[in-house]
N, C-alpha and C positions, 0 to 999 in steps of 0.2 A: 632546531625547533623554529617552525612561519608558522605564524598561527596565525597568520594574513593568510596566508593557503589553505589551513585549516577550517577558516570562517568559508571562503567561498567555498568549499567542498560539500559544509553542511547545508549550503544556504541555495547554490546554485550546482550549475554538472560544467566547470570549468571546464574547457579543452587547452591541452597540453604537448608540448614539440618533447621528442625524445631527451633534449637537455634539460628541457624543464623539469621533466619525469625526474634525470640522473640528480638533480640539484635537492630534490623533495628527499625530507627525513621518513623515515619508516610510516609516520602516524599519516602524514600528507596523504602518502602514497595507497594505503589502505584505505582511508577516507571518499578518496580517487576509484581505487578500485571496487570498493562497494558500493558505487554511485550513494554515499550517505544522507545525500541531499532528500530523495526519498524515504528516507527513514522517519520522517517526521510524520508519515500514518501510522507508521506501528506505534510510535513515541504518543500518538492522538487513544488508538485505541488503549494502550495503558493505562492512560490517563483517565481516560474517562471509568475506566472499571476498577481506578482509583480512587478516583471523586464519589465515585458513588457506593464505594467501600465507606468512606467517610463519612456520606452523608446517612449511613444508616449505623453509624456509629461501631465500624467492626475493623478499622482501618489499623493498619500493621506497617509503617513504615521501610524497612527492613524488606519485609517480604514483598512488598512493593518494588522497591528498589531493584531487588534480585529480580522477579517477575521483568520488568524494565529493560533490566539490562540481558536479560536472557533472551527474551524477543525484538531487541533490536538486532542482537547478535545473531538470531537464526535465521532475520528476514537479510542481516548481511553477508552469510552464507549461501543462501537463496541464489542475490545477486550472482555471486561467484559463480555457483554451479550453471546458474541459465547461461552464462558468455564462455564457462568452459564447454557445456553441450551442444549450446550453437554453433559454436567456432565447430566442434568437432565433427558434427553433422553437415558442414557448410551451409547453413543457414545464414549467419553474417557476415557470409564474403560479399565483396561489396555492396554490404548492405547501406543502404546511405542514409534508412530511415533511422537504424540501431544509432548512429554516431548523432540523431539531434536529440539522444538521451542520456549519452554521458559516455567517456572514451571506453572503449573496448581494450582494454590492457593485453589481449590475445593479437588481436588483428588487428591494433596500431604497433605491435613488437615493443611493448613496453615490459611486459613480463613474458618468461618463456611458461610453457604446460607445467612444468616440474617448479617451478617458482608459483603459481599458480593452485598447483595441488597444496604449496605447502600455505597459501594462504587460505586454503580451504579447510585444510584439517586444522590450523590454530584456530579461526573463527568457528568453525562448529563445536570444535573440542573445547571451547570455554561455552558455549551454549550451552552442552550437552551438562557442562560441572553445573554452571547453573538449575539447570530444567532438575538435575538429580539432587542437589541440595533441597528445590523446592519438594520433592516425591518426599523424600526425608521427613522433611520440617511437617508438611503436610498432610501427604500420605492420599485417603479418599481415591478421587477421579482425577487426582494428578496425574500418577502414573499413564492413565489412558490419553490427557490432553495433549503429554508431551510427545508420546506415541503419535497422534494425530498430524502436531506440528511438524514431528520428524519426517512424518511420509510426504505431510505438502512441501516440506523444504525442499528433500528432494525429488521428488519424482513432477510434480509442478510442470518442468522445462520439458521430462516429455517421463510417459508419452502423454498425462493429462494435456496440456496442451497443442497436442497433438489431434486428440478425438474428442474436440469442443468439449473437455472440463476443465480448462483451465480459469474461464470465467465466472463459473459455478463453485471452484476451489477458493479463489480472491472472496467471493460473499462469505463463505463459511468461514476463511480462517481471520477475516480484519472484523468478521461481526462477533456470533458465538463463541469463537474458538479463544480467538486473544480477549475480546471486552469482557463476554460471560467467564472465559479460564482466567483472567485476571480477578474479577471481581470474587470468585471464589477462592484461588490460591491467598489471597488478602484476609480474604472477608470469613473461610472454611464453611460458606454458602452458596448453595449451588441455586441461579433466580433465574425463572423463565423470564419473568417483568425485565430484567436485567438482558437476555439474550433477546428480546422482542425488539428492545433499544438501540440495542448493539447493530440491530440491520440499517437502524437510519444513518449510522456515520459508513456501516459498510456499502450497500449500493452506491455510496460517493466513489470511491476507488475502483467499484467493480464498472462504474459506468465509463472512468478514465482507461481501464483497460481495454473495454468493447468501444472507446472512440479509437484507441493507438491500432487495437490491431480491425478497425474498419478502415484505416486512415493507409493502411499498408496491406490491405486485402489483397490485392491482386499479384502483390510479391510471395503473401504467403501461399495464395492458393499453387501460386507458378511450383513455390518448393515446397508443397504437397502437406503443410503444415492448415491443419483444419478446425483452425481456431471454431470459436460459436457462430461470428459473422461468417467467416468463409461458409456453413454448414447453412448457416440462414437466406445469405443473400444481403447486398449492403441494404435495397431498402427496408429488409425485415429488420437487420440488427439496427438501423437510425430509428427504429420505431422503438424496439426492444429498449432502449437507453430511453425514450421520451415517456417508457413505462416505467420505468426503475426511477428517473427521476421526481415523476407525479407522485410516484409512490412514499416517497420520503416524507412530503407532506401530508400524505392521508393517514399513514402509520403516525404521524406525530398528533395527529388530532385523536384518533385513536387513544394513544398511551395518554394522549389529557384527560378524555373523557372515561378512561378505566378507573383514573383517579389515583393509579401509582406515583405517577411524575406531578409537579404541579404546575402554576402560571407559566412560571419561568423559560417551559420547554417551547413555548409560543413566538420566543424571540427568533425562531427561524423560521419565520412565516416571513422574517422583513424581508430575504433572500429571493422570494417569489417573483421580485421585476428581476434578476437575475437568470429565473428559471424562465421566464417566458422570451426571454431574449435567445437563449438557450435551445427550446424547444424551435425556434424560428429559424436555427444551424442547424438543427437536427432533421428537419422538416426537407431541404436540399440537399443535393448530393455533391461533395465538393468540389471547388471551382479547381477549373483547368490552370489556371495560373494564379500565384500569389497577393491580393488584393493588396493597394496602394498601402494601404495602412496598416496591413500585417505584419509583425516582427519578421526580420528574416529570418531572424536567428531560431525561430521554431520552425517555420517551414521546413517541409513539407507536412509538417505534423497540423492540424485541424481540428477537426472531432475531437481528440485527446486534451489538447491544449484549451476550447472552450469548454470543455467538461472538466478538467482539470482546474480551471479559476470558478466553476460553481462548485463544486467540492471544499477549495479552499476557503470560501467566504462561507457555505454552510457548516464546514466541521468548524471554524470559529466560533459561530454562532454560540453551537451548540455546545460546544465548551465555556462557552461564557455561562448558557443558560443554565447549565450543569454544576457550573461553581457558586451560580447563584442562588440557585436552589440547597445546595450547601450548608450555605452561609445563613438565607432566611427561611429555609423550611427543614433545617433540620430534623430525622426523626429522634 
C-alpha cells in the first residue's frame, strides 16, 4: 500500500517509468489507469444533486453513497474504454497530446489488451451492481437513466465522438443525466429546476472538452476524428466556448430571479474577472510557441488548461453557494 501514490493519482495524472508501474500495488495502479484525478466532476456533480437532495429535505444518505459511487465507477470505465478504442483505432500512436493527460497504460506498455479488458469488465461490472441495486431500491426512471449512462459510457469514444456528438454527450450526461438522476435516485423526484441547474456546472466541463479537442484539432482532423470543432472550424468552436461560458452566467441570474434557488447562487458572479480573462484566450488563436510563463508541464494543451482553471474556480463556487443555501435557506 503508497498512499503517497495514491494521493497524487486523485489529485494530479502522475507520469510513470515501467518500474515505477511494476512497484505500484493494485489500487496505485487502477487509480493510474483511470486517470482518477478527473473524477472529481462526476464526484462535483453527485454532490451537488446531493446537496440539493438535502436541501429540499428528501436526502438518503445510503442512496447517495451508492449513486456516488456507481458514477464514479462508470466515468472510470469510460476512461478505460476511450484508451482501449483509441489505442486500437490508432488514434493514440504517438499521440503527444494524449500523454499531457495522464499515462496511456496501452501505448506506454504498462498493461497488455487482455489485462486491460480485465480491468474493464471489474470496473463496470461493480458500476453495473451498483446502477442495479439503485433500479431495485428505486425503481421509476432509474432503470432508463442507467440505460442512458451505459450507452454514454460506452459508445462516447466512438463513434459519438467521432460525428461531433461527443461534446453534446459531456452537457447531457455531467448536467441532466448525473445532477437531475442523482437528485432523483436520492430525493425519488424527478426536478426540471434541478436539471436547469445542473447545465451551470455542465458547460464547465463541456467547455474543457471543446478547448482539448480545439487545442489538437489538426491531429484529429489529420485522423479523420470529427469531433464538434473539427466540424466547426477552430474560430467557430473559440466562439462556441465564449458562448457556453457567458451563458453560465445568464442561466444563473435566471434561476435567481425564477425564485427556485436563492441569494447564495450569486456567489459565482465573483468568478467573472476570471471569465473575462478567459474570453480574452478565447478571443485568439493559439500561440505558435509556448509563452515564457506557461507551465511546460501542460503544454501543448491551452484552451483546455485555461477553461479548465475557470471551471475549477466556478464549480467551487457553486458548491459553496449550494451548501450555503442548505444550510441558511433550507426548505
Amino acid at each position: 500500500m503508497n498512499l503517497k501514490i495514491w494521493g497524487q493519482a486523485v489529485t494530479t495524472m502522475p507520469a510513470v517509468s515501467a518500474a515505477q508501474w511494476a512497484a505500484l500495488d493494485i489500487v496505485g495502479r487502477w487509480l493510474i489507469a483511470t486517470r482518477a484525478s478527473v473524477l472529481l466532476m462526476t464526484f462535483s456533480s453527485a454532490a451537488i444533486g446531493g446537496l440539493l437532495a438535502w436541501r429540499d429535505q428528501h436526502f438518503d444518505i445510503a442512496l447517495w453513497l451508492l449513486t456516488t459511487i456507481g458514477l464514479l465507477l462508470a466515468h472510470a470505465t469510460n476512461n478505460l474504454l476511450n484508451d482501449l478504442i483509441d489505442s486500437a483505432r490508432g488514434i493514440d500512436k504517438g499521440n503527444y497530446y494524449r500523454n499531457q493527460y495522464g499515462v496511456h497504460v496501452l501505448e506506454d506498455g504498462l498493461l497488455s489488451r487482455n489485462q486491460l479488458l480485465r480491468y474493464i469488465a471489474f470496473t463496470g461490472g461493480l458500476a453495473l451492481l451498483c446502477g442495479g441495486i439503485l433500479v431495485m431500491q428505486r425503481g421509476g426512471i432509474t432503470l432508463g437513466l442507467l440505460a442512458a449512462g451505459m450507452f454514454f459510457a460506452v459508445f462516447y469514444t466512438w463513434p459519438l465522438k467521432y460525428i461531433g456528438l461527443g461534446e453534446p454527450a459531456v452537457l447531457l450526461v455531467w448536467g441532466p443525466l448525473m445532477i437531475g438522476g442523482s437528485y432523483f435516485v436520492v430525493s425519488g423526484i424527478w426536478s426540471w429546476h434541478v436539471a436547469l441547474l445542473s447545465l451551470l456546472f455542465a458547460l464547465g466541463p463541456t467547455s474543457v472538452l471543446f478547448g482539448k479537442h480545439i487545442d489538437k484539432l489538426d491531429l484529429d482532423r489529420a485522423k479523420r476524428v470529427h469531433s464538434l470543432p473539427v466540424i466547426l472550424g477552430e474560430r467557430n468552436a473559440r466562439l462556441g466556448v465564449i458562448v457556453m461560458l457567458v451563458a453560465q452566467y445568464l442561466i444563473t441570474g435566471l434561476i435567481i430571479a425564477n425564485g427556485y434557488f436563492g441569494w447564495p447562487l450569486a456567489l459565482v458572479f465573483i468568478n467573472l474577472v476570471s471569465l473575462k480573462r478567459l474570453v480574452g484566450v478565447f478571443k485568439k488563436s493559439k500561440p505558435q510557441t509556448r509563452p515564457e510563463r506557461f507551465p511546460t508541464q501542460i503544454w501543448p494543451l491551452w484552451f483546455s488548461a485555461h477553461a479548465f482553471d475557470h471551471t475549477r474556480k466556478f464549480s467551487g463556487l457553486l458548491l459553496l453557494a449550494l451548501l450555503l443555501e442548505c444550510v441558511l435557506l433550507p426548505k
